[in-house]
C-alpha positions as CSV (number, residue, x, y, z in Angstrom):
1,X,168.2,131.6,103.0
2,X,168.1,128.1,101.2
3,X,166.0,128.2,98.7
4,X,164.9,125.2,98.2
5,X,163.1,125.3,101.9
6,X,159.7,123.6,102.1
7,X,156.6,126.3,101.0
8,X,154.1,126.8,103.3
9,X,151.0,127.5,102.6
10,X,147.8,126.0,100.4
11,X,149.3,123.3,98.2
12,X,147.2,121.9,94.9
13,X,146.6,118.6,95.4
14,X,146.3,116.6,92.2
15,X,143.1,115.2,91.8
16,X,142.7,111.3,91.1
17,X,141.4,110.9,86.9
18,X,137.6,110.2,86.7
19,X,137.2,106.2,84.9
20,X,136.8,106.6,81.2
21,X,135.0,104.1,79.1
22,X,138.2,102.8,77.8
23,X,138.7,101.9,81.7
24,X,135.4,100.3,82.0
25,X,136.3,97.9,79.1
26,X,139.7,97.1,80.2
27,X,137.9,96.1,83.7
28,X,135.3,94.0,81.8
29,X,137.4,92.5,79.2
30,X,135.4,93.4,76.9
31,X,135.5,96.2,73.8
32,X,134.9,99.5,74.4
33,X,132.1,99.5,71.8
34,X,130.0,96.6,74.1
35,X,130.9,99.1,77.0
36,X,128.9,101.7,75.5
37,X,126.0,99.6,74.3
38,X,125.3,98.6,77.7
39,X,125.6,102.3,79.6
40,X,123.3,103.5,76.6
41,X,120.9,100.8,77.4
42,X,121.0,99.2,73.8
43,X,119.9,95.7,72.7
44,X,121.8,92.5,71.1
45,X,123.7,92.5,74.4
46,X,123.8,88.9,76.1
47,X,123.0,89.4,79.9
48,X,126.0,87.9,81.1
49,X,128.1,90.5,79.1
50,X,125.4,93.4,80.5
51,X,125.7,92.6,84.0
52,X,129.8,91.8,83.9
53,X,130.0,95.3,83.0
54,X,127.8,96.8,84.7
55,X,129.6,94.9,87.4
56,X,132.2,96.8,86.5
57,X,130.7,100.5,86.0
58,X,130.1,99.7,89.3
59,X,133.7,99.3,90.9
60,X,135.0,102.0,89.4
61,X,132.6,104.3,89.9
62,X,131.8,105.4,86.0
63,X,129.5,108.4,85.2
64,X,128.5,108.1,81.3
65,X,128.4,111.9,80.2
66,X,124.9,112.6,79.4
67,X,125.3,115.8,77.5
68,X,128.2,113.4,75.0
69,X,125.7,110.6,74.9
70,X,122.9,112.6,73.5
71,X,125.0,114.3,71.3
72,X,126.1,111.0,69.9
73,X,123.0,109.3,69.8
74,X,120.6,111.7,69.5
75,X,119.0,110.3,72.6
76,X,118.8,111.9,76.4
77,X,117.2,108.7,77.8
78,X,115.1,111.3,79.9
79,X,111.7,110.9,80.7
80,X,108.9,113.2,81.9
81,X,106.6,112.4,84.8
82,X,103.5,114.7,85.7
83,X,102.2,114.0,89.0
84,X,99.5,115.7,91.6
85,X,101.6,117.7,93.9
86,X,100.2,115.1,97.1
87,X,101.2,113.7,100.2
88,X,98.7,110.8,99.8
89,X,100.3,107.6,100.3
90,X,98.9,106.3,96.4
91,X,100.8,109.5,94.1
92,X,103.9,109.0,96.8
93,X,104.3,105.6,96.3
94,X,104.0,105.7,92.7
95,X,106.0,108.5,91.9
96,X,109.2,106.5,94.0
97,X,108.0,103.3,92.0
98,X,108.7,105.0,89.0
99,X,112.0,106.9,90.1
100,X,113.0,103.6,90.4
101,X,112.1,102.2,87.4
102,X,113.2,104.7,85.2
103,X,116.7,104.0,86.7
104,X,116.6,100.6,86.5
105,X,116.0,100.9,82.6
106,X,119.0,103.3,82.4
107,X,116.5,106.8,82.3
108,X,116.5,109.6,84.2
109,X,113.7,111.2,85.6
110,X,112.5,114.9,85.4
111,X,109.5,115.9,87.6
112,X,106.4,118.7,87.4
113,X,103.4,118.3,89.4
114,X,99.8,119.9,88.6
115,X,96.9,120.8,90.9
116,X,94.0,119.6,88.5
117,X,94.3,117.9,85.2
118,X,92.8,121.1,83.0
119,X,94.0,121.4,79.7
120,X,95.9,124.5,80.1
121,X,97.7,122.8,83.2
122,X,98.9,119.8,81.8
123,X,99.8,121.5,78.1
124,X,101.7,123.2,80.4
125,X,103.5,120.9,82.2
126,X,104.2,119.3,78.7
127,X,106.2,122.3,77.0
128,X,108.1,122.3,80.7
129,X,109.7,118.8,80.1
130,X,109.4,119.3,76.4
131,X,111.9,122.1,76.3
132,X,114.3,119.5,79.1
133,X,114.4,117.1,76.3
134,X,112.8,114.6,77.3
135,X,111.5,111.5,74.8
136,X,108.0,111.0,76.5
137,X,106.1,111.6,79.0
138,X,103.9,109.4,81.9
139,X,100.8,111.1,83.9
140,X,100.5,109.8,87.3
141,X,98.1,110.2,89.8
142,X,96.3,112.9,88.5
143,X,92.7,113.1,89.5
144,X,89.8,113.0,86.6
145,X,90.2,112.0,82.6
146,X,93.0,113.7,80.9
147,X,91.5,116.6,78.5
148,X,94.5,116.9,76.4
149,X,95.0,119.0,72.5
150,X,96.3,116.5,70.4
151,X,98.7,119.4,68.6
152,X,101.2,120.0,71.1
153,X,101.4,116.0,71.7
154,X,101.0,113.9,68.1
155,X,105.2,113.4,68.5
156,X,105.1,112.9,72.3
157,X,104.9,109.5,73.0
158,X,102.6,109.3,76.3
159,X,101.6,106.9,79.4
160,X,99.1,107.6,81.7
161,X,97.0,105.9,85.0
162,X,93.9,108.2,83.8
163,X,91.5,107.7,80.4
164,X,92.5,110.6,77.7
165,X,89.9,112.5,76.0
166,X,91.9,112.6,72.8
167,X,92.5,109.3,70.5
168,X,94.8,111.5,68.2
169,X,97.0,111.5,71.3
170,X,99.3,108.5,71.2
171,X,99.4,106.5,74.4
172,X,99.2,103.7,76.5
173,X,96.6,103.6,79.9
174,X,98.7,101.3,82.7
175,X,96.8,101.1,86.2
176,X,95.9,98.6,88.9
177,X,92.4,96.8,87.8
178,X,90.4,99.5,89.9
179,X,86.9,97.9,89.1
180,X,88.1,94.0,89.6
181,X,90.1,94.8,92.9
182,X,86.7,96.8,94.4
183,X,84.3,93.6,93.0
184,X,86.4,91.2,94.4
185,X,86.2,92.5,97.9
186,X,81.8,93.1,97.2
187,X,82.4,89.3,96.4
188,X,84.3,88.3,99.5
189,X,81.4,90.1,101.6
190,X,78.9,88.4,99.6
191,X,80.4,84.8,100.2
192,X,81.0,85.5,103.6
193,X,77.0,86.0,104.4
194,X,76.9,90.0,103.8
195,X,74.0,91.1,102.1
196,X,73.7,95.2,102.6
197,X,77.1,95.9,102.0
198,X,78.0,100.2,101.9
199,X,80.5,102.0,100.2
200,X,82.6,105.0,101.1
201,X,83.9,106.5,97.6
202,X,87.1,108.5,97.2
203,X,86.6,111.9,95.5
204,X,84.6,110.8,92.5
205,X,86.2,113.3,90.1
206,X,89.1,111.2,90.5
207,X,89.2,108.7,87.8
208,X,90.3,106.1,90.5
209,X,87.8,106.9,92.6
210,X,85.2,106.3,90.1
211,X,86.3,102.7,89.1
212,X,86.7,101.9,92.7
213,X,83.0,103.2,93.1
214,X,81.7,101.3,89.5
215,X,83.2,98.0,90.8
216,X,81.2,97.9,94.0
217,X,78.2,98.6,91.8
218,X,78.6,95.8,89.5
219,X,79.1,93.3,91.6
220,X,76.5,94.0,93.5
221,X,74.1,93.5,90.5
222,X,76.1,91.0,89.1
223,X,74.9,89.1,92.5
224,X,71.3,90.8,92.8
225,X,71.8,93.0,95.3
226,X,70.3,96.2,95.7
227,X,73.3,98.8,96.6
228,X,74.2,99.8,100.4
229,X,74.7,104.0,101.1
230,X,77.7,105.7,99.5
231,X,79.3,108.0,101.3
232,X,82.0,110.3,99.8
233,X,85.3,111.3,101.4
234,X,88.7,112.9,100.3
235,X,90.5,110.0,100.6
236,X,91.9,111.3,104.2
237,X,91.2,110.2,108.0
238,X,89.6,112.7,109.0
239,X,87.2,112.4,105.9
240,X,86.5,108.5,106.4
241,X,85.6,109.5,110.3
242,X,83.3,112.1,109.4
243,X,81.3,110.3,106.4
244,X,81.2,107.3,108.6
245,X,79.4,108.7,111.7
246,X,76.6,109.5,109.2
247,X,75.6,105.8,108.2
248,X,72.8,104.2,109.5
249,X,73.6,101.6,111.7
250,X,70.8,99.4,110.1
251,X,71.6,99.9,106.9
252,X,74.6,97.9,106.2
253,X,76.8,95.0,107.7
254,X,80.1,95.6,106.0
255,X,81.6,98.5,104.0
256,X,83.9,98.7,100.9
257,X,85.9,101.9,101.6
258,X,88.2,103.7,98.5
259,X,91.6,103.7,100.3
260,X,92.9,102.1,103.3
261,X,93.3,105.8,105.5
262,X,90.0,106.3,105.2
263,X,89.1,103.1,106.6
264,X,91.1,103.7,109.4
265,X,89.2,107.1,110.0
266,X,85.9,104.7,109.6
267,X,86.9,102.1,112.3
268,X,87.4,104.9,114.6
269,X,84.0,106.7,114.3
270,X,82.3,102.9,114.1
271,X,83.7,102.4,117.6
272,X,82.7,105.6,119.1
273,X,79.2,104.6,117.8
274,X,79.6,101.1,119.8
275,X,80.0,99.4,116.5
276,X,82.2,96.3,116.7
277,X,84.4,95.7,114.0
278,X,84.1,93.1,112.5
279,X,81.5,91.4,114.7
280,X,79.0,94.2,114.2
281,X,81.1,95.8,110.7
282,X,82.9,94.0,108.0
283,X,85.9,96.4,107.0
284,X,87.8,96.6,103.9
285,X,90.1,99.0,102.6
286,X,91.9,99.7,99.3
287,X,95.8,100.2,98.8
288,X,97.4,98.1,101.6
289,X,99.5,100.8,103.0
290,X,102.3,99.9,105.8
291,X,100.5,100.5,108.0
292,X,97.4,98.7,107.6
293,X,98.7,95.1,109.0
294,X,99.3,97.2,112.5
295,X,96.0,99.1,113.5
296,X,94.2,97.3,116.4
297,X,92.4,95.9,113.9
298,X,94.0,94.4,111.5
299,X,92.6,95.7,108.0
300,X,91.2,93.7,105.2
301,X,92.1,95.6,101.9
302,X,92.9,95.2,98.5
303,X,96.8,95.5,97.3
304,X,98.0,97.4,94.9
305,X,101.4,96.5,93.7
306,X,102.8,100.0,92.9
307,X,106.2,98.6,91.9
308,X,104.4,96.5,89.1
309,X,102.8,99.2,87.4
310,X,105.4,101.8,87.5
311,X,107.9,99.0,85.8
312,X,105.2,98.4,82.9
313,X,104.8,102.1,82.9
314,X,108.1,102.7,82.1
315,X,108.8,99.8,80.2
316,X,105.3,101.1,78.1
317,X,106.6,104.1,77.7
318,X,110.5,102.8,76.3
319,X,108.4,100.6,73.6
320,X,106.5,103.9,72.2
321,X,109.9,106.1,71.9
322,X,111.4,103.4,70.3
323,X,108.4,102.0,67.9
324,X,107.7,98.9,69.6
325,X,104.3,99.2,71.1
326,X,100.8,99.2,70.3
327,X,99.2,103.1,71.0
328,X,96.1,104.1,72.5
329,X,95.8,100.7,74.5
330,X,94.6,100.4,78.4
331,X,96.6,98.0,80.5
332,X,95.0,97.1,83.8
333,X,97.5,94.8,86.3
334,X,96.0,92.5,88.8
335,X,95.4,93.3,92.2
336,X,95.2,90.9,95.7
337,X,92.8,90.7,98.6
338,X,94.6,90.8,101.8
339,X,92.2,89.5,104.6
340,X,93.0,90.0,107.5
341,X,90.8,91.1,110.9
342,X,88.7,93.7,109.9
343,X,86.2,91.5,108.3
344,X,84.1,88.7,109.6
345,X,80.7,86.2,108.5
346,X,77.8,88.3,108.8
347,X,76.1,86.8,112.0
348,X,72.6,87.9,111.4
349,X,70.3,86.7,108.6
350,X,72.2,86.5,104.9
351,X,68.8,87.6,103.6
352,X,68.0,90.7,105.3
């Protein structure tokens, strides 16, 4: 038999080399040095030169190796994130927000999630990410004030949506302005002839909850108003139905409710009642959720931009590993009105 015959059988096939950084730089036309600045997220770097080789990370399909990097730099360009382990549409869509901030600023993301923010939990949850390396560490959506011990956090640079009980604990506070969003909607009521104007509160041992709740308070004394019922729900449908088929008819034209699925619970149970919204009830929600611009009544509420937040979150975060920012500040973004059908002028008499 010949033996140079063709083998039969499973044959190695020769897999194609992954790009090096050398590669990368070659593609680019640039050095390999510049190369690396820009995959290890470093400044003095003109934009131009950033995104033509990111460009070209891009078309051939680099993967910086993490485990080199940090070895190099001393640096794993990891950060932590602590969230309540929730289906609710407002800890969803900012824990995505943040995913995708973290890799747009060239940092991965390493996830725990907490069923109350106690002490023990959240210390916790701290040596968890501290022991994955990460550089610091943002709290988000996590109901109440933080109660944290400043010794297992003096070197972990922190940013949170909640207050912290501990100003040994450096850190910066980034949310949505809770209080103004809340008064600006008691305003547009106001202006638009409401006078007894209701309020149905998140759960009010969430921090957000409260702010919501304190905004639709000072407003109305701001404008001399004496304050509508508040109701109380847990932030879901059924809770907004059930808290809603409670309220006195008389005792309110319009409600500000804490979250827009609530509201949707609340236009339900005000339409089994016979209440017409908005002829007989002004509605406004908070959050702006997809879905909100599609009920068959078109709800009022008050946007939060989630993606604005999360990017000054992160970007807050970056500035305290790297020495840039100021600590134990409180950032509060801007948030917008959306009206839409749910609300209407109050038909009766402004004064009663």
């Amino acid at each position: 038999m010949d033996d140079s015959a063709v083998k039969t059988g499973p044959q190695e096939v020769s897999k194609p080399a992954l790009p090096r950084l050398a590669d990368v730089a070659a593609h680019a036309g640039v050095s390999a040095k510049t190369v690396s600045r820009v995959v290890n997220n470093e400044a003095n770097v003109r934009p131009q030169v950033r995104e033509q080789v990111m460009r070209s990370v891009a078309a051939l399909g680099y993967r910086p190796n993490a485990a080199a990097r940090a070895l190099v730099t001393q640096r794993t360009h990891q950060i932590g994130l602590i969230a309540t382990a929730s289906s609710l549409y407002g800890p969803t869509a900012g824990l995505f927000s943040l995913e995708q901030a973290a890799w747009k600023a060239g940092y991965g993301l390493t996830l725990t999630t907490v069923r109350e923010a106690s002490e023990a939990e959240l210390e916790e949850a701290i040596r968890y990410l501290g022991v994955r390396g990460v550089e610091g560490v943002i709290v988000s959506g996590v109901a109440g004030i933080l109660n944290l011990a400043s010794s297992s956090l003096v070197d972990m640079p922190l940013v949170s949506t909640s207050p912290i009980a501990s100003d040994s604990v450096k850190h910066v506070l980034v949310d949505s302005d809770q209080v103004a969003g809340t008064r600006a909607a008691v305003r547009y009521l106001y202006n638009s002839g409401h006078r007894r104007i209701a309020h149905l509160a998140g759960p009010l041992t969430w921090d957000s909850a409260a702010r919501r709740r304190d905004g639709w308070l000072q407003e109305l004394e701001d404008l001399r108003l004496d304050p509508g019922p508040l109701l109380e729900g847990d932030w879901s449908p059924k809770s907004g139905y059930e808290a809603t088929l409670t309220l006195d008819r008389s005792s309110a034209t319009a409600i500000v409710i804490a979250n827009d699925h609530m509201a949707m619970g609340a236009i339900r149970a005000f339409t089994e009642k016979g209440i017409c919204v908005p002829d007989d009830m002004s509605v406004i929600g908070f959050d702006d959720v997809p879905e909100a611009a599609y009920q068959m009544v078109p709800l009022t509420t008050v946007r939060q931009d989630f993606s604005s937040v999360a990017e000054r979150s992160v970007g807050e975060l970056i500035h305290l590993i790297e020495g840039r920012s100021a600590e134990n500040t409180s950032i509060h973004l801007p948030t917008e009105l959306i009206v839409r059908a749910s609300t209407a002028p109050c038909l009766g008499n402004p004064a009663d």
